[in-house]
KEBA-373133 format. One record per atom (N, C-alpha, C): x, y, z; residue number from 1. Coordinates in steps of 0.05 Angstrom, whole numbers, plus 5000, padded with zeros to 4 digits. Example, Ala and Ser with C-alpha at 12.3 -4.5 7.8 and 13.67 -1.06 7.14 Angstrom:
REM residues 2
east/north/up/resi
5264/4886/5156/1
5246/4910/5156/1
5264/4934/5156/1
5257/4955/5142/2
5273/4979/5143/2
5258/5001/5157/2
This chain:
REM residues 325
east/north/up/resi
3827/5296/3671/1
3828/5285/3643/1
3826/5255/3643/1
3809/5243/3633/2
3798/5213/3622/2
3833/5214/3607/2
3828/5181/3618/3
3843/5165/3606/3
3842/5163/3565/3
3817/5160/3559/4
3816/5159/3527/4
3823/5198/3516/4
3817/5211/3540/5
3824/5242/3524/5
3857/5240/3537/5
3876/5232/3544/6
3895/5222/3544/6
3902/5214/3518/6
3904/5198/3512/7
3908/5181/3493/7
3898/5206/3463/7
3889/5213/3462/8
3887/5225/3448/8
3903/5256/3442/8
3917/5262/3461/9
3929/5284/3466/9
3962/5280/3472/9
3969/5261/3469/10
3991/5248/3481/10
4011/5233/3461/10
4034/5225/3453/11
4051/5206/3444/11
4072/5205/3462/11
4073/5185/3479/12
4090/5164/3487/12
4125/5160/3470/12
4132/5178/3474/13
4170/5175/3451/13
4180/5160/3481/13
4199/5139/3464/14
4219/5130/3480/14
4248/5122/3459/14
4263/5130/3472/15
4293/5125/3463/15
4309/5109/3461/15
4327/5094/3449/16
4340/5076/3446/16
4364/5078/3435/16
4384/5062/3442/17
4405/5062/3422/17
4423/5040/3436/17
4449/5040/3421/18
4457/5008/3425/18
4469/5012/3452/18
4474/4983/3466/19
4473/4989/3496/19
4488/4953/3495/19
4503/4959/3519/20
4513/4928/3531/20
4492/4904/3536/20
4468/4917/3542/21
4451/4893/3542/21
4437/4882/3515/21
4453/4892/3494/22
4433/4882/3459/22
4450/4861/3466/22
4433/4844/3450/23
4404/4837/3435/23
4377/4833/3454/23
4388/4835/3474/24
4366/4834/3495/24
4344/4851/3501/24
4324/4846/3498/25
4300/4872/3496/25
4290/4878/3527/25
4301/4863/3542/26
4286/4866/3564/26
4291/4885/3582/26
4301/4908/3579/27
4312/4929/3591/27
4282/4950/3581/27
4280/4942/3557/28
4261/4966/3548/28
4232/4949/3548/28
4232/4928/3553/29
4205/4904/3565/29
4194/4916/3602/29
4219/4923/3609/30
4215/4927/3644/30
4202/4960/3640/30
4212/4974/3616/31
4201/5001/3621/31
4166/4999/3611/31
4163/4993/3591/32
4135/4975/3585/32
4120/4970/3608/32
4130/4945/3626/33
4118/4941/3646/33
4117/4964/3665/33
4124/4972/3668/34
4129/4992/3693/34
4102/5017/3682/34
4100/5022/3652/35
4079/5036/3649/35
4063/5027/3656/35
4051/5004/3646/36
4027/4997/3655/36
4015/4984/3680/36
4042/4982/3697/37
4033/4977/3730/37
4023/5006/3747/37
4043/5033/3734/38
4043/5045/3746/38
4034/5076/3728/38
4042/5076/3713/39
4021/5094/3690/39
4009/5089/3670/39
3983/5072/3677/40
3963/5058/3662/40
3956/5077/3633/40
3951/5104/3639/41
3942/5123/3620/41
3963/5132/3601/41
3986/5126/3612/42
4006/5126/3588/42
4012/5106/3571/42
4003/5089/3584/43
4007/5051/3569/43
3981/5052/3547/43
3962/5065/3551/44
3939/5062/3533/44
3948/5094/3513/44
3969/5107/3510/45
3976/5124/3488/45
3983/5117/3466/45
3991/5119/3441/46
4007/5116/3419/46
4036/5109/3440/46
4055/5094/3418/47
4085/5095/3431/47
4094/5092/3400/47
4120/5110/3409/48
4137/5113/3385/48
4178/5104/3395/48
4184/5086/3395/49
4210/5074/3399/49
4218/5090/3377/49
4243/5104/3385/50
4255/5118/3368/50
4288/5105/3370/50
4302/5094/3350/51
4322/5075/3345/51
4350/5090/3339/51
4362/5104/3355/52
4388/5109/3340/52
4401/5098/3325/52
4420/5109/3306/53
4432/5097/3293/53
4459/5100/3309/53
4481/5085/3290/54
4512/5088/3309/54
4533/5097/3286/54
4556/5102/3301/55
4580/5110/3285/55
4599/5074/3291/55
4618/5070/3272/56
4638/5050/3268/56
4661/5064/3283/56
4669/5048/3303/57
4694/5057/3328/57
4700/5034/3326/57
4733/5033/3330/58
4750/5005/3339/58
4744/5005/3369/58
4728/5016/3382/59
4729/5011/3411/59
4691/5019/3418/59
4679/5013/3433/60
4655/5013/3441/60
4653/5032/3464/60
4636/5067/3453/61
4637/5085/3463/61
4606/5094/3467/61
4586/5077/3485/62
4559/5072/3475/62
4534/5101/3484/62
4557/5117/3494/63
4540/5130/3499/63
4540/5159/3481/63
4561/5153/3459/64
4574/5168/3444/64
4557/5159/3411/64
4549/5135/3416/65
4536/5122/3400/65
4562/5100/3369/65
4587/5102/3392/66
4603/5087/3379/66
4605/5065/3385/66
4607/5047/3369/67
4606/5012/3367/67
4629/5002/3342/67
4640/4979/3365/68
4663/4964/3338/68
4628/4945/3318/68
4640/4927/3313/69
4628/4908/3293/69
4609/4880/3301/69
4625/4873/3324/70
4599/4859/3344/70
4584/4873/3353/70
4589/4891/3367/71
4569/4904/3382/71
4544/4914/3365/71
4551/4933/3345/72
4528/4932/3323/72
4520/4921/3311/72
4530/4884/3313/73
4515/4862/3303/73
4492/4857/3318/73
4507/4863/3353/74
4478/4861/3376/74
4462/4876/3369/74
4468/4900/3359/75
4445/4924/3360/75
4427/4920/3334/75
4440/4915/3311/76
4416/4899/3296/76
4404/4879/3300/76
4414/4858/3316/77
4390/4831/3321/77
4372/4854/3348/77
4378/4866/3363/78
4367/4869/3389/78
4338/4895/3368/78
4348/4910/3345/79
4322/4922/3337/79
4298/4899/3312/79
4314/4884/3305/80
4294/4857/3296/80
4282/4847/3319/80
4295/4848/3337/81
4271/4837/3365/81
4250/4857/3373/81
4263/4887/3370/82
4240/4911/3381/82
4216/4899/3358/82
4220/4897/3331/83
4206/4902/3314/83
4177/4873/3315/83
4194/4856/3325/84
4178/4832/3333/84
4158/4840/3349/84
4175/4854/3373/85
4166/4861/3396/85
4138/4876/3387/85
4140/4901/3377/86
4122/4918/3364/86
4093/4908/3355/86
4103/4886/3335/87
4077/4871/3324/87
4063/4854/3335/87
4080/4840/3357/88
4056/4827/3378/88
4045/4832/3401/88
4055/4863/3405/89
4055/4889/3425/89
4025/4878/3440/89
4023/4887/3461/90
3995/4895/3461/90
3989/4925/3470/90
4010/4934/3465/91
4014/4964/3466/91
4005/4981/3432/91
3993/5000/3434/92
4000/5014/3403/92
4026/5015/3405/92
4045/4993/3390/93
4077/5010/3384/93
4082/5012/3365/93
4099/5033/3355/94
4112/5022/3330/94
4146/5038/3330/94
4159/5033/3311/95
4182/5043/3319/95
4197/5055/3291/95
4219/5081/3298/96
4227/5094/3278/96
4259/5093/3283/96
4268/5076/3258/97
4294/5074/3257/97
4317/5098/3236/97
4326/5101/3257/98
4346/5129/3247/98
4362/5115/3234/98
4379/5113/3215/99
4400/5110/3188/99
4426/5112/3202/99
4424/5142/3217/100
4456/5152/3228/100
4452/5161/3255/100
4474/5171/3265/101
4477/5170/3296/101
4466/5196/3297/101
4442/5199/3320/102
4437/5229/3324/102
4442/5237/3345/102
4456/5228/3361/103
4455/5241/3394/103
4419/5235/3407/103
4425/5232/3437/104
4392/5234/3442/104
4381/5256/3434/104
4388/5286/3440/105
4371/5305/3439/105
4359/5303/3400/105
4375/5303/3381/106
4369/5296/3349/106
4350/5271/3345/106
4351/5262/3368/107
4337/5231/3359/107
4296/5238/3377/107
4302/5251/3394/108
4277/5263/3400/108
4269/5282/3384/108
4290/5301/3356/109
4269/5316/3349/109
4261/5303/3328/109
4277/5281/3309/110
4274/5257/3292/110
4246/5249/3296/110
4237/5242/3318/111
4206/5234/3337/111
4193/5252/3329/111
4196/5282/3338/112
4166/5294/3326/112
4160/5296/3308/112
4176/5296/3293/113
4168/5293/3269/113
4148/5272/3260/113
4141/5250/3272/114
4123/5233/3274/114
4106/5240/3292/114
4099/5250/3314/115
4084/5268/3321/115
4058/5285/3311/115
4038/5272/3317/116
4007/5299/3321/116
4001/5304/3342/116
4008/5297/3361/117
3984/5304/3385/117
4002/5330/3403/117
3992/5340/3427/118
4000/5365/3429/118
4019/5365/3444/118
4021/5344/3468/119
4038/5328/3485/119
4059/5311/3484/119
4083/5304/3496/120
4097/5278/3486/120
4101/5274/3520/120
4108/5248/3520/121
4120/5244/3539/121
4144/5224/3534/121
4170/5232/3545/122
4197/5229/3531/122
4207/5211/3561/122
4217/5183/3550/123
4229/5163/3557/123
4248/5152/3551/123
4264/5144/3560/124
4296/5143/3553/124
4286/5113/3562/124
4307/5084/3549/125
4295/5062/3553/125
4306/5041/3572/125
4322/5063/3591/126
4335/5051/3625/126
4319/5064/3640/126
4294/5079/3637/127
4281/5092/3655/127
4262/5078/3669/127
4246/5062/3690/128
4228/5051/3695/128
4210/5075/3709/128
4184/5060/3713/129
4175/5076/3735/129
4161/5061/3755/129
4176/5070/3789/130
4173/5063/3802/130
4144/5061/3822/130
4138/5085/3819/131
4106/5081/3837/131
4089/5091/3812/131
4059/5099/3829/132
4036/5109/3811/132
4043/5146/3812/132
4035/5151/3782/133
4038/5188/3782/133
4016/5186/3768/133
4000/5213/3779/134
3976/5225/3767/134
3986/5240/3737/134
3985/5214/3711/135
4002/5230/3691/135
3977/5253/3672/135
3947/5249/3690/136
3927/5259/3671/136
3928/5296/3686/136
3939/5290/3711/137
3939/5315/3720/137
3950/5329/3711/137
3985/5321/3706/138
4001/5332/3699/138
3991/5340/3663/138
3994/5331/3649/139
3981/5331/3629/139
3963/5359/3621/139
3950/5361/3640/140
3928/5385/3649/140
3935/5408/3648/140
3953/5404/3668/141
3968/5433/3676/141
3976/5438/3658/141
3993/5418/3628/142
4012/5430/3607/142
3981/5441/3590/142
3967/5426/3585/143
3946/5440/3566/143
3930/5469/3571/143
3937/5470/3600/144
3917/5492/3607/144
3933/5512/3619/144
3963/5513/3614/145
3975/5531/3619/145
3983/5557/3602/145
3974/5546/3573/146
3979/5572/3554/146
4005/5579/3552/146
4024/5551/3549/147
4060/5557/3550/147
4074/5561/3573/147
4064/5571/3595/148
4074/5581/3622/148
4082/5551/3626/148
4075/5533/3623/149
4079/5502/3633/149
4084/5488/3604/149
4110/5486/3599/150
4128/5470/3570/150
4139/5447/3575/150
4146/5441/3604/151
4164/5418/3605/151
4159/5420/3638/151
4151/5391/3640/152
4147/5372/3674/152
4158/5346/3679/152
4180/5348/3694/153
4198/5326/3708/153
4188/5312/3722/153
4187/5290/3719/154
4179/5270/3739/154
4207/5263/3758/154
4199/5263/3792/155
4215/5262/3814/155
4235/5235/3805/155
4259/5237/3801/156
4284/5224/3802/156
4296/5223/3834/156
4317/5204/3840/157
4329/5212/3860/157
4347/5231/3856/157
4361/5248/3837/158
4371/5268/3837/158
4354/5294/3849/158
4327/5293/3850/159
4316/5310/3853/159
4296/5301/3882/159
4316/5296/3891/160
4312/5291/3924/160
4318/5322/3939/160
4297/5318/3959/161
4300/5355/3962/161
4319/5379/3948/161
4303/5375/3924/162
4303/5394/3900/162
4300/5427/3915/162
4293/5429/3933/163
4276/5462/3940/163
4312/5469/3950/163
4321/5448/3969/164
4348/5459/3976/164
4371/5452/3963/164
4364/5434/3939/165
4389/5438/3923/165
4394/5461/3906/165
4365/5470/3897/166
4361/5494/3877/166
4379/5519/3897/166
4366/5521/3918/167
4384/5543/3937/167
4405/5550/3943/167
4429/5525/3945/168
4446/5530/3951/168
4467/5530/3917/168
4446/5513/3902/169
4460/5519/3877/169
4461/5544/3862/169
4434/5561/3871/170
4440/5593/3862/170
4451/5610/3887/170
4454/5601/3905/171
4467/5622/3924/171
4497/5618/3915/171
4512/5599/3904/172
4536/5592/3897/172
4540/5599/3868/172
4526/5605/3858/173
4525/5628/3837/173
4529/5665/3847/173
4523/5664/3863/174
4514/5691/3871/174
4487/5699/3871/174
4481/5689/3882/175
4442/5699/3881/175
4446/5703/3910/175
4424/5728/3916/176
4412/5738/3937/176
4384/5732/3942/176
4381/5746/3959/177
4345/5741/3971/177
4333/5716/3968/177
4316/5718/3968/178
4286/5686/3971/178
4292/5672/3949/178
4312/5651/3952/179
4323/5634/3929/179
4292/5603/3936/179
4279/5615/3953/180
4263/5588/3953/180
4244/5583/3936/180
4246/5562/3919/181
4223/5556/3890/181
4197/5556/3900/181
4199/5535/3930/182
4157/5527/3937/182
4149/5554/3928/182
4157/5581/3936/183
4136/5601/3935/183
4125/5610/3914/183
4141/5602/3895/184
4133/5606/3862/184
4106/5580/3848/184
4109/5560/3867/185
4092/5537/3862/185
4064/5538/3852/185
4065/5523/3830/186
4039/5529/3822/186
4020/5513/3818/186
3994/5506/3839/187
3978/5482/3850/187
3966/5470/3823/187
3966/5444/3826/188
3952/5428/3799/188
3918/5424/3803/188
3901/5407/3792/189
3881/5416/3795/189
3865/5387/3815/189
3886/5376/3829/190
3886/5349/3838/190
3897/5367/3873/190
3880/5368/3895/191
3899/5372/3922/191
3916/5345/3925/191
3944/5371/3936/192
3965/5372/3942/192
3982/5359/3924/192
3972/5356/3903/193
3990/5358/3871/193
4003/5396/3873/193
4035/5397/3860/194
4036/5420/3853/194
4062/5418/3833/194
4076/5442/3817/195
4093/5441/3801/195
4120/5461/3817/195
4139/5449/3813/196
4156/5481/3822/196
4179/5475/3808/196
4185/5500/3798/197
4199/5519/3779/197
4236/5492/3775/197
4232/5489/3761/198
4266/5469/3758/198
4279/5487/3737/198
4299/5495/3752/199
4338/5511/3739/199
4347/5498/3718/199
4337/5468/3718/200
4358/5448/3699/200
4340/5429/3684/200
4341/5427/3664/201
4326/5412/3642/201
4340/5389/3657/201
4326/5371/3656/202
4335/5332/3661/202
4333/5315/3629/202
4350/5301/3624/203
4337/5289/3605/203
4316/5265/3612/203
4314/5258/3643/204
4299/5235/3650/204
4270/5239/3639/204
4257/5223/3644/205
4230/5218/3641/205
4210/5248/3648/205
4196/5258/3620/206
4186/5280/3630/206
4162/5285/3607/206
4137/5298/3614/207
4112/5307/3600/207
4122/5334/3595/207
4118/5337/3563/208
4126/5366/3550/208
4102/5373/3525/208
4098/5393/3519/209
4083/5403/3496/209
4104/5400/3476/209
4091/5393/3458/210
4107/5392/3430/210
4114/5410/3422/210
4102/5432/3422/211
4114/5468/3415/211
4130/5471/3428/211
4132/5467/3463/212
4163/5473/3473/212
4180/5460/3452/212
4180/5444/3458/213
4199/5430/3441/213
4209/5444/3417/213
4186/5441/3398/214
4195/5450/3368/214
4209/5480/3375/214
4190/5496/3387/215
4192/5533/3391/215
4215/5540/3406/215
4222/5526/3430/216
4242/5530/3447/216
4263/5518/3442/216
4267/5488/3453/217
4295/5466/3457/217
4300/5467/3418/217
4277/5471/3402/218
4300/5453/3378/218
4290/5481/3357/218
4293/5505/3367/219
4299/5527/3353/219
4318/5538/3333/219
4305/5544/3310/220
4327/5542/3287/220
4336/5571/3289/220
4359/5574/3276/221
4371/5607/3277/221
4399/5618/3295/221
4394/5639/3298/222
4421/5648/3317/222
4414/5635/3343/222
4394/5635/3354/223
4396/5635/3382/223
4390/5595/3388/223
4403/5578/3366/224
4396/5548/3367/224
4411/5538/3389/224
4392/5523/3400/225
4398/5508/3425/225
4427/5485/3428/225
4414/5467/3412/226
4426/5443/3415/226
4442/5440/3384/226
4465/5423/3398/227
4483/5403/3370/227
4470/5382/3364/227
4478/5367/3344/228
4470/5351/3341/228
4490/5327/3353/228
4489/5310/3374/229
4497/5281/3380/229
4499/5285/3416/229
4489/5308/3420/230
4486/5315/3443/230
4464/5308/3461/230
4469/5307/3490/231
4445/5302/3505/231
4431/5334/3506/231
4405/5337/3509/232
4397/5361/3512/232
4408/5367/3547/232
4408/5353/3563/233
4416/5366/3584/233
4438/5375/3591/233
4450/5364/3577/234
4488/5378/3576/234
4491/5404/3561/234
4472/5408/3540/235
4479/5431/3531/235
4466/5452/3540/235
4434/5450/3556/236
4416/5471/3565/236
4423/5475/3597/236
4426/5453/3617/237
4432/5462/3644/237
4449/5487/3654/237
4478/5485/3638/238
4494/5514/3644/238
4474/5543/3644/238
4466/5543/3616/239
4448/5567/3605/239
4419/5564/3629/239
4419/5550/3628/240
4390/5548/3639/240
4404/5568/3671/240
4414/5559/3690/241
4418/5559/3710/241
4432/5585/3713/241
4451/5597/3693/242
4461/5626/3687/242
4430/5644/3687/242
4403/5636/3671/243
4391/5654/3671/243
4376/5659/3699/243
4373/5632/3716/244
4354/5639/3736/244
4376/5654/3762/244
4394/5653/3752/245
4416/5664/3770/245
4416/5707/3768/245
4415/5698/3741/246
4415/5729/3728/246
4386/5753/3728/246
4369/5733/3720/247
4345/5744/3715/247
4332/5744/3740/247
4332/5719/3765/248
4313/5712/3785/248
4291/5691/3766/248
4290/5677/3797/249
4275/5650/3793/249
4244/5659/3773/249
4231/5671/3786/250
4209/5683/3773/250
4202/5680/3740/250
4233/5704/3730/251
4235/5711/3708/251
4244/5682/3682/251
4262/5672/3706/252
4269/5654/3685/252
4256/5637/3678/252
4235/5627/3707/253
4213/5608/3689/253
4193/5607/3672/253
4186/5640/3673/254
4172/5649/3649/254
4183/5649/3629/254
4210/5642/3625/255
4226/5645/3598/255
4222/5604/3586/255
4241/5596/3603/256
4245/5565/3607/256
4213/5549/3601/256
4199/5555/3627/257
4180/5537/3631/257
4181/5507/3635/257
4195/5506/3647/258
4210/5484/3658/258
4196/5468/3690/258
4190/5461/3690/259
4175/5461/3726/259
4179/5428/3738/259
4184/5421/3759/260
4189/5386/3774/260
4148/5385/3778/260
4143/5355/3781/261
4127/5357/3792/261
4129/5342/3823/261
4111/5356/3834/262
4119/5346/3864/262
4092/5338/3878/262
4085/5304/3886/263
4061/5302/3896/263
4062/5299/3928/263
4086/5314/3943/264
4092/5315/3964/264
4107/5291/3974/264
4107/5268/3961/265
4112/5235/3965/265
4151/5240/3967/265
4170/5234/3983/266
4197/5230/3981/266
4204/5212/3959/266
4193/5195/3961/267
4207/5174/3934/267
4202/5177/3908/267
4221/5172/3888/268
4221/5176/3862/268
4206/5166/3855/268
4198/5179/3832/269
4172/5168/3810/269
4188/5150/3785/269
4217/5156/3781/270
4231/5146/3759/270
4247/5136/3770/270
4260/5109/3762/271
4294/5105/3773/271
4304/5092/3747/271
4330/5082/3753/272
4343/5079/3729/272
4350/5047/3729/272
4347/5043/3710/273
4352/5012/3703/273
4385/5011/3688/273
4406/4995/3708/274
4430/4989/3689/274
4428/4967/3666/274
4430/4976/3643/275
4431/4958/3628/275
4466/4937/3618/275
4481/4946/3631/276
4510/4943/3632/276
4515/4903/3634/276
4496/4900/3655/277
4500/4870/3663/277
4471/4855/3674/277
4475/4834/3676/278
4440/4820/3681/278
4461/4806/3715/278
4431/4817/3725/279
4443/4814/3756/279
4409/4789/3766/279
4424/4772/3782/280
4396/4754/3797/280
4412/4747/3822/280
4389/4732/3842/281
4364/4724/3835/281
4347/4743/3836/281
4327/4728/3816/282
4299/4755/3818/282
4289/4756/3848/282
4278/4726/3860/283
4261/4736/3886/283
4291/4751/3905/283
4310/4754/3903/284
4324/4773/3920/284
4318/4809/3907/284
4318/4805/3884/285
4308/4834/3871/285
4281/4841/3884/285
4258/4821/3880/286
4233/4824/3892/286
4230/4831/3913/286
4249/4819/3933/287
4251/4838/3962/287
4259/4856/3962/287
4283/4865/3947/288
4296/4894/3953/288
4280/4908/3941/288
4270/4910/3917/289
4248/4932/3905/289
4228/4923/3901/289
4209/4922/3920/290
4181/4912/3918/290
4168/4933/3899/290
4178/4949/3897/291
4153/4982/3882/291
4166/4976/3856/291
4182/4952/3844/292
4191/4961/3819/292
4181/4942/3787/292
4173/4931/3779/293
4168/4912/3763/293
4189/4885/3761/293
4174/4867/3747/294
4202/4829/3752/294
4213/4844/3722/294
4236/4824/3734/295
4259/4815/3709/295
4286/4824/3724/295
4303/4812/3699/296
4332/4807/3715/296
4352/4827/3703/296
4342/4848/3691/297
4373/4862/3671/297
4366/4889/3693/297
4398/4895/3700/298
4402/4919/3717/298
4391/4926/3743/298
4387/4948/3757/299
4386/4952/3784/299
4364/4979/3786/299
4350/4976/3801/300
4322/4997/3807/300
4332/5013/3817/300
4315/5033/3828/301
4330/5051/3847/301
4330/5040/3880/301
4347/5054/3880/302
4360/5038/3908/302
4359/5062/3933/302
4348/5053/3956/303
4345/5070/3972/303
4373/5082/3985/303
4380/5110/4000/304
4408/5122/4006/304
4416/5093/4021/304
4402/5078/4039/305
4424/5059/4049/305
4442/5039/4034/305
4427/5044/4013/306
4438/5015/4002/306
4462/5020/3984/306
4484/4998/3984/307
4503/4999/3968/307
4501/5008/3950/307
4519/5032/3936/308
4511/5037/3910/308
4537/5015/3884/308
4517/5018/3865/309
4534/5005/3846/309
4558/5008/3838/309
4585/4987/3836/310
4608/5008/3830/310
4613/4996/3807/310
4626/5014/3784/311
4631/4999/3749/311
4661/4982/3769/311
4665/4970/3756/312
4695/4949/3752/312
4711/4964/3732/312
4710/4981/3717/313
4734/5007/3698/313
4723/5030/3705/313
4740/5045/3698/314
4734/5080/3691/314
4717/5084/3668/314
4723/5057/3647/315
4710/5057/3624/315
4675/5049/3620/315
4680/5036/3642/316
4649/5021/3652/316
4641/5054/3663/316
4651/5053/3679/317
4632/5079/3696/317
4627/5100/3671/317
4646/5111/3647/318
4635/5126/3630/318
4620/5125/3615/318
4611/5100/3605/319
4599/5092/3585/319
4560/5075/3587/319
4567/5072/3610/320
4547/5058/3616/320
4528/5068/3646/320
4545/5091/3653/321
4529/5105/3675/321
4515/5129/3666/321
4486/5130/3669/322
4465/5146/3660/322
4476/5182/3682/322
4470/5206/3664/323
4472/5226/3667/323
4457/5237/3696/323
4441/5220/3710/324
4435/5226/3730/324
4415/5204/3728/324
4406/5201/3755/325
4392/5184/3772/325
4363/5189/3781/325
């Protein structure tokens, strides 16, 4: 798939909401860059910044989407800057500001609703991306799957040998026999591109059809997915992982359609940017993550040797540490 039939089949949603680093835009400036160093064909899509709103708390609960009265003073100067940002873009952007607090998963379906094209690709706005991904391939597979293919993860370090976490996480369920996904794998149209079968919705960075979405995750009726102020992955992982346990891997992904993509490469395609504190110097950043884009707010992904980050509260660590990595 061409880059312009991209762009045409595609919207670019990315997420927002108030965060320790407002008024500062440059958390969601590094994810920007990072498209266009490293997924050119997504940088040339529509983008739609989608703006939470917040609740009034005497205490700052940001991932809850509660803020005292400074803090949502930052968060209004910091979306007068997106909006700046927007108009002298050289990106198509534009951005949709929610009124009230929707949780992420409400604030992505808030998005399709703005939405025509058949595709989204859903970004949370601490997500960077670290190397080059074939996003036209992937792309492919969702259009030419006929639903079998609803939702594709881009490699996180949580999903560092994914084939043996999946294993021992359904054998600890009680699963028997060939708990191994490769065999289910289903080749893309790019060699040694392939997709395999994922137990657990991520909310990280991921290419989805818009019908999953609408038909499946934000299904109205008895059988409704999600709350509203919720992450989608807190409420679908349990269920998700009961069915491939119950049904077998097979069955469940014909249900789910859920799949990682895997271009054989160990290192993540996504890592996470802290937005909590602005850390320098940059040329010391520039050595430690050469694969990652400049600027100074938060921390790339970091290879297993390296120190990992530690919050200074319990409160820090809850509020400001992302659902996975």
């Amino acid at each position: 798939m061409a880059s312009s039939s991209l762009a045409a089949s595609l919207t670019v949603i990315i997420t927002t909401s108030a965060a320790p680093s407002n008024p500062s835009t440059e958390l969601i400036e590094q994810v920007l860059a990072s498209l266009e160093c490293h997924a050119r064909a997504l940088a040339e899509c529509k983008m739609l910044i989608v703006c939470d709103g917040t609740r009034a708390s005497a205490k700052n609960l940001f991932r809850s989407g509660r803020v005292d009265e400074p803090a949502a003073a930052r968060y209004a100067q910091y979306k007068q800057r997106l909006r700046t940002l927007a108009v002298a873009s050289r990106f198509e952007l534009r951005l949709l500001e929610l009124p009230t607090n929707h949780g992420f998963g409400y604030a992505v379906r808030a998005a399709l609703g703005e939405v025509h094209t058949p595709l989204v690709c859903v970004i949370q706005h601490d997500r960077t991306f670290l190397r080059a991904v074939d996003v036209e391939a992937v792309a492919t597979s969702v259009l030419e799957s006929k639903g079998a293919v609803g939702y594709v993860l881009l490699p996180t370090r949580s999903t560092h040998s994914y084939p043996q976490q999946v294993a021992s996480r359904l054998g600890e369920l009680g699963c028997r026999g060939d708990l191994d996904i490769t065999r289910l794998a289903r080749p893309m149209s790019c060699a040694g591109l392939r997709l395999l079968p994922c137990p657990k919705w991520y909310d990280s960075t991921h290419i989805s059809s818009t019908q999953h979405y609408q038909e499946v995750i934000f299904a109205e009726g008895e059988g409704r997915l999600l709350t509203q102020g919720r992450f989608i992955e807190s409420e679908l992982g349990g269920r998700q992982l009961n069915d491939f346990a119950s049904l077998g891997i097979a069955a469940a992904v014909a249900v789910w359609a859920t799949w990682l993509f895997d271009d054989g490469l160990p290192a993540p395609i996504v890592g996470h940017l802290n937005g909590a504190r602005t850390v320098a110097p940059l040329g010391a950043l520039d050595a430690k993550f050469p694969q990652s884009t400049h600027g100074s707010i938060g921390r790339r992904w970091e290879p297993p040797t390296a120190a990992p980050y530690e919050p200074q509260s319990e409160s820090e660590a809850q509020e400001v540490r992302a659902p996975n990595d």
